[in-house]
C-alpha positions in Angstrom: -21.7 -2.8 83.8 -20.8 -1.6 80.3 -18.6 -4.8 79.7 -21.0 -6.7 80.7 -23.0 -5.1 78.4 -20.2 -5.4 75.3 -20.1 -9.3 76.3 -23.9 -9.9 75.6 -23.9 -7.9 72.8 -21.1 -10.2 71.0 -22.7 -13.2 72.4 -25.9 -12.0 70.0 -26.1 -13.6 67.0 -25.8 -11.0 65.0 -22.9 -9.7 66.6 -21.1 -12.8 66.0 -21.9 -12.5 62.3 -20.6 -8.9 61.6 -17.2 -10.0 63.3 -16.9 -12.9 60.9 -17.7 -10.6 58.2 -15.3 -7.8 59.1 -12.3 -10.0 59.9 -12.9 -11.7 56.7 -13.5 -8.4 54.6 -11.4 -5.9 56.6 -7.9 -7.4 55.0 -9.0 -8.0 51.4 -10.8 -4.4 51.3 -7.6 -3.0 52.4 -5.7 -5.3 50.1 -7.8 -3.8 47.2 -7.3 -0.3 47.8 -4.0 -1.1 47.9 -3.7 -2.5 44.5 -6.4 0.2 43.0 -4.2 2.8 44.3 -1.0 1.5 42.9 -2.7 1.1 39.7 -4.2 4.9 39.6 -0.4 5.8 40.4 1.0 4.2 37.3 -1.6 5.2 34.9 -1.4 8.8 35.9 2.8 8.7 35.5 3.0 6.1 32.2 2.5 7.0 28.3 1.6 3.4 28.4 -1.8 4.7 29.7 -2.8 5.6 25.9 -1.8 2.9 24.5 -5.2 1.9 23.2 -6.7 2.4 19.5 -5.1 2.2 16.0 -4.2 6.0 15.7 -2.2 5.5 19.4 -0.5 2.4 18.2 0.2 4.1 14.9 2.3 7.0 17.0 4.0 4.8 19.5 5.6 2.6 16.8 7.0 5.5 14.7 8.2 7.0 17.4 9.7 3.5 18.6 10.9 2.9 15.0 12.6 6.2 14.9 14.8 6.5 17.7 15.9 2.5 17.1 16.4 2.3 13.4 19.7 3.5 11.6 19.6 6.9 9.4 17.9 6.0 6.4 18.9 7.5 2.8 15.4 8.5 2.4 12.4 9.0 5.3 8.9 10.1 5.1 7.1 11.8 7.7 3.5 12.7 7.3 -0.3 11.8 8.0 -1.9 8.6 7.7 -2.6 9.2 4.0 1.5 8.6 3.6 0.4 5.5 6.1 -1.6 4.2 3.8 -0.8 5.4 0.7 2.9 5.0 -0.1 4.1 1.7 -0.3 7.4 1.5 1.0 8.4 -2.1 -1.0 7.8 -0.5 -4.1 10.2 2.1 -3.9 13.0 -0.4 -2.5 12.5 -2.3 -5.6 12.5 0.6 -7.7 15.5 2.1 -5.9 18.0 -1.3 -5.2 20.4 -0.3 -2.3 18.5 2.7 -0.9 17.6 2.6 2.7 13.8 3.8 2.8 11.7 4.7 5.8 8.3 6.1 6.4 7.6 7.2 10.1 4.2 8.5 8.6 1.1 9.1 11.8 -1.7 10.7 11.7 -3.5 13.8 10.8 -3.6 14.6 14.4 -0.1 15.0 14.7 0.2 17.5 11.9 3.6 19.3 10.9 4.4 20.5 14.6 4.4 16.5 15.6 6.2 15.8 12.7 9.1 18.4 13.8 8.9 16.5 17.2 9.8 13.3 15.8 12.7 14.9 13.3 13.8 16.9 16.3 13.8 13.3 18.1 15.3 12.1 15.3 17.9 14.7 15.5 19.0 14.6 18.5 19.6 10.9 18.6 21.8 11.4 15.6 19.3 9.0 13.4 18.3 12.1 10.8 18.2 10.9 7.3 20.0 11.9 4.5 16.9 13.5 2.6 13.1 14.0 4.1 9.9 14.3 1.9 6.9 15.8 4.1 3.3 13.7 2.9 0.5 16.3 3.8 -2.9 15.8 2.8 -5.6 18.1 2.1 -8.1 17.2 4.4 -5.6 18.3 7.6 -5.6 21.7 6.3 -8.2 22.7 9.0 -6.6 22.4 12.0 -8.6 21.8 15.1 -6.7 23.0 18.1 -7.4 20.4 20.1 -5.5 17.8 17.9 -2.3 19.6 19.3 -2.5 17.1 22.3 -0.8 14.8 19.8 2.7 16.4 19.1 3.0 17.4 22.9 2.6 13.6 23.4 5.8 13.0 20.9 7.6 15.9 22.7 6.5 14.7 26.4 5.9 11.0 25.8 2.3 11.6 27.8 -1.1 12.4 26.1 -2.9 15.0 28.0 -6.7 13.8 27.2 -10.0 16.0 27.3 -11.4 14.2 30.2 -8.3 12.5 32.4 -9.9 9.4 34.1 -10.0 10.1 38.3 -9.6 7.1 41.2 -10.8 4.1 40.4 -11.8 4.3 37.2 -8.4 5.4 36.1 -7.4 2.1 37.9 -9.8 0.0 36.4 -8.5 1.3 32.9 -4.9 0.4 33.7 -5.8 -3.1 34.9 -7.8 -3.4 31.4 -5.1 -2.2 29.8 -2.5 -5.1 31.3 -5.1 -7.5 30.7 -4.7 -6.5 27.3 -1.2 -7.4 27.2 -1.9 -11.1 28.6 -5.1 -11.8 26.5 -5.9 -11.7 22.8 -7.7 -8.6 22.1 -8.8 -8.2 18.2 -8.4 -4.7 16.7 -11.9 -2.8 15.6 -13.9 -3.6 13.0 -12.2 -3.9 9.5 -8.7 -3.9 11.0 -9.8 -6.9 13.0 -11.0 -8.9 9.8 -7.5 -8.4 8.3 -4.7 -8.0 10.9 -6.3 -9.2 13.9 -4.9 -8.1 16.7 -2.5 -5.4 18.3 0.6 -7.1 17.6 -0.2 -8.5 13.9 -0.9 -5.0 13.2 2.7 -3.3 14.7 4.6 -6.3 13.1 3.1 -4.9 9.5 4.5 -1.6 10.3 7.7 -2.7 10.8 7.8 -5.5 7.9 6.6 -3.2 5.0 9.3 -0.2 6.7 6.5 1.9 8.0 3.5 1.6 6.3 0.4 -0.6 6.6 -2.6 -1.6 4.3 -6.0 0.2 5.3 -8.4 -3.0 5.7 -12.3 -1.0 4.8 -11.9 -1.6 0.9 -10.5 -4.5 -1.7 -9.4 -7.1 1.0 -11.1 -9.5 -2.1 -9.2 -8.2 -5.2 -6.4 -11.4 -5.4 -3.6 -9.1 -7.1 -2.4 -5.8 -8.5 -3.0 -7.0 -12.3 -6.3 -8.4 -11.2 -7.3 -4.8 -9.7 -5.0 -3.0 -12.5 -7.9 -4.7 -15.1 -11.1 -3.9 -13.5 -10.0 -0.6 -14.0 -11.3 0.3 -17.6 -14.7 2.5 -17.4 -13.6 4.1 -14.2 -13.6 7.9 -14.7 -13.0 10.5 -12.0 -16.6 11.6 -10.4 -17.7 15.0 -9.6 -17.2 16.1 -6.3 -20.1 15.2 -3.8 -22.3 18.7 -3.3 -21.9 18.0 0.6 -18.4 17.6 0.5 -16.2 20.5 2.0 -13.2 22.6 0.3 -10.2 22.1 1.5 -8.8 25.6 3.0 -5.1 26.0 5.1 -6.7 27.8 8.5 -4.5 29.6 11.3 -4.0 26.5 13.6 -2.3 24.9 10.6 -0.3 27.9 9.6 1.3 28.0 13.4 2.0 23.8 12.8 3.9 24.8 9.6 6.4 27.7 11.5 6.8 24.8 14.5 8.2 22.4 11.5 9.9 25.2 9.4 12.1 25.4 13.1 13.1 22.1 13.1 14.3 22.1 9.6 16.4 24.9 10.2 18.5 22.3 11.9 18.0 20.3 9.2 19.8 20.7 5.2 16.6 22.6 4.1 17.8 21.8 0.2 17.1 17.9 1.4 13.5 18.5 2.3 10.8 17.7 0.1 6.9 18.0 -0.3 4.6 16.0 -1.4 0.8 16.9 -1.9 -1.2 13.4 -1.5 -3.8 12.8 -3.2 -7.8 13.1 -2.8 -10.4 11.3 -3.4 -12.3 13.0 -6.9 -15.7 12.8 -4.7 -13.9 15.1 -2.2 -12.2 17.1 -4.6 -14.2 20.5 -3.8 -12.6 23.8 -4.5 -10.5 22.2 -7.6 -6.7 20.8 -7.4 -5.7 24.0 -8.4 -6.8 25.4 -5.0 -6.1 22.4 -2.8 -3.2 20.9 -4.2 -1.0 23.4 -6.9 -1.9 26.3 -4.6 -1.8 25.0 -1.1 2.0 23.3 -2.2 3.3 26.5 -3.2 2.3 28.1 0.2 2.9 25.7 2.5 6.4 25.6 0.2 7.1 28.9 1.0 5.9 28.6 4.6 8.5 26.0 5.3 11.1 27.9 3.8 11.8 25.6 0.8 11.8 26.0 -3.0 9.3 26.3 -5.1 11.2 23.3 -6.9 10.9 21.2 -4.1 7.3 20.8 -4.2 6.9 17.5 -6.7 4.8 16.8 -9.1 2.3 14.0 -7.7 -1.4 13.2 -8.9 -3.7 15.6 -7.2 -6.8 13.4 -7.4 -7.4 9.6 -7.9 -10.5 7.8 -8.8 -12.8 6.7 -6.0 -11.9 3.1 -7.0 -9.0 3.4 -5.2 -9.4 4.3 -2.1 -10.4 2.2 0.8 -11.7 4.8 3.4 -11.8 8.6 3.9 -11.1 11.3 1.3 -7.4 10.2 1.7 -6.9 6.1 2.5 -5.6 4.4 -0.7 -6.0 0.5 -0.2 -3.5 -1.8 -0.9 -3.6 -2.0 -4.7 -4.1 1.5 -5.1 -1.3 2.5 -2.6 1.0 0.4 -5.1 -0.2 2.3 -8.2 0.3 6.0 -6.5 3.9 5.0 -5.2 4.6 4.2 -8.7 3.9 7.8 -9.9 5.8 9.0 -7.0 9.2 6.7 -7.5 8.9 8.6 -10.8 8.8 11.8 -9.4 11.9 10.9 -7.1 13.9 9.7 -10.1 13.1 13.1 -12.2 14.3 14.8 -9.7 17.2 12.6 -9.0 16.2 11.9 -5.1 17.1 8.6 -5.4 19.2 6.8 -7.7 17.8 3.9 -9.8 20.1 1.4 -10.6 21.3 0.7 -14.4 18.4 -1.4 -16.2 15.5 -0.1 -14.0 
């Protein structure tokens, strides 16, 4: 009785149609799954996962750059405003014969990321011969939650706020290889100048380090073209909203992180170097935020007082391309200048007879 009963049923119509469906479905459902589930597996266990947005592709390729590249004579490590800001070229034509490096980030990394990546550098036996430090003012508050970024250096995996679950987190890794295989433009600005990903990496490897900030004077043709619209330009008060910049706790514990590494490190090779602010952010006086801050953070690091150089505090607003602390690329020239002064004085680096 009940097979004949199963036999009408799959003679109905209807019957008929949900075994077409489900033989047709059944093995591409479970062939999905499958590929889903592979996909949530890698993103969980691959770095690779964060690979996504300039400040991540700014990390990666310092950290990249130094564990490949030989020990240079001289290397910067700092926040983007040493990024930005200090043109590498210059100081190689200024200093014939030096090997020069920047493995400048982010302000997110802060000084206990930049120990990671000496301590990397360390360890792999690719420590230069001198280090100057780049901090900026405007990383003197430190937010605890940035500390996400120097456990990445030290761990190679970014622990984010809100960790994507199955299948989004799948989703996001097959994005993520698409974006390998097809063109993807960088945002905004950045997309105008470098274009994509991998325009953007080759720059940081062609000019040693650094890269050109894109929000400001992509139309000024040349140095002495930006060098002449100077006259007039005076520095501006600072702007009544904007905030002094003041060294917190969270920044203090970065500092004794890095002042650890250097202990392995020829502490009377270390450097500092206060970069500059914009003069519309300049609240609380350079005084305060540069002279001051130095000579504490100085101190904090276990260096001499005569290893904090001399470098412009504050720069016209003309000169920067984004952010109390982004030089653009003429401006970035004109700083660097100053500061392969400051190297010289202070016999850093050797220029060569005639320069």
């Amino acid at each position: 009785m009940l097979k004949r009963a199963i036999e009408a049923i799959e003679r109905w119509p209807l019957g008929n149609a949900v075994w077409t469906v489900a033989r047709k479905f059944v093995p591409v459902a479970l062939l999905t799954a499958s590929i889903l589930g592979g996909a949530h597996f890698i993103y969980q266990q691959s770095k690779h996962q964060w690979s996504r947005g300039v400040e991540t592709y700014i990390v990666l390729e310092q950290i990249r750059r130094s564990e490949r590249l030989p020990a240079p004579n001289l290397a910067f490590l700092g926040d983007s405003s040493c990024l930005f800001g200090i043109h590498i070229p210059t100081l190689l034509q200024a200093f014939p014969g030096s090997k020069i490096e920047s493995f400048c980030t982010i302000g997110y990394v802060g000084p206990d990321g930049y120990a990671a990546m000496l301590d990397k550098m360390i360890a792999g036996g690719r420590q230069p011969e001198k280090l100057v430090l780049a901090i900026n003012p405007i990383q003197f508050e430190r937010d605890p939650r940035w500390n996400e970024w120097p456990m990445f250096i030290r761990t190679d995996h970014l622990e984010a706020p809100s960790v994507l679950t199955f299948p989004a987190s799948s989703l996001e890794y097959i994005r993520l290889l698409m974006e390998r295989a097809v063109y993807n433009p960088l945002p905004g600005a950045y997309a105008i100048y470098y274009g994509g990903k991998d325009q953007f990496i080759s720059t940081i490897w062609r000019e040693h380090g650094g890269a050109v900030e894109p929000n400001r004077m992509l139309d000024m043709p040349s140095l002495e073209a930006f060098k002449a619209s100077l006259a007039g330009h005076v520095l501006l008060r600072p702007l009544p909203q904007s905030k002094p910049f003041v060294i917190n706790a969270e920044f203090e514990k970065a500092l004794d992180s890095l002042s650890v590494t250097l202990s392995k490190f020829d502490r009377s090779k270390v450097y500092l170097v206060i970069t500059p602010v914009n003069s519309v952010n300049a609240q609380g006086g350079p005084q305060v935020f540069h002279t001051e801050a130095g000579k504490t953070i100085a101190a904090r690091l276990g260096l001499d007082q005569s290893q904090f150089l001399d470098t412009p505090s504050v720069m016209l607003d003309i000169m920067y391309a984004h952010y109390p602390a982004h030089l653009h690329r003429w401006g970035r020239i004109i700083y660097t200048e100053q500061l392969a002064k400051a190297l010289a004085e202070r016999n850093i680096l050797a220029r060569s007879a005639g320069n």
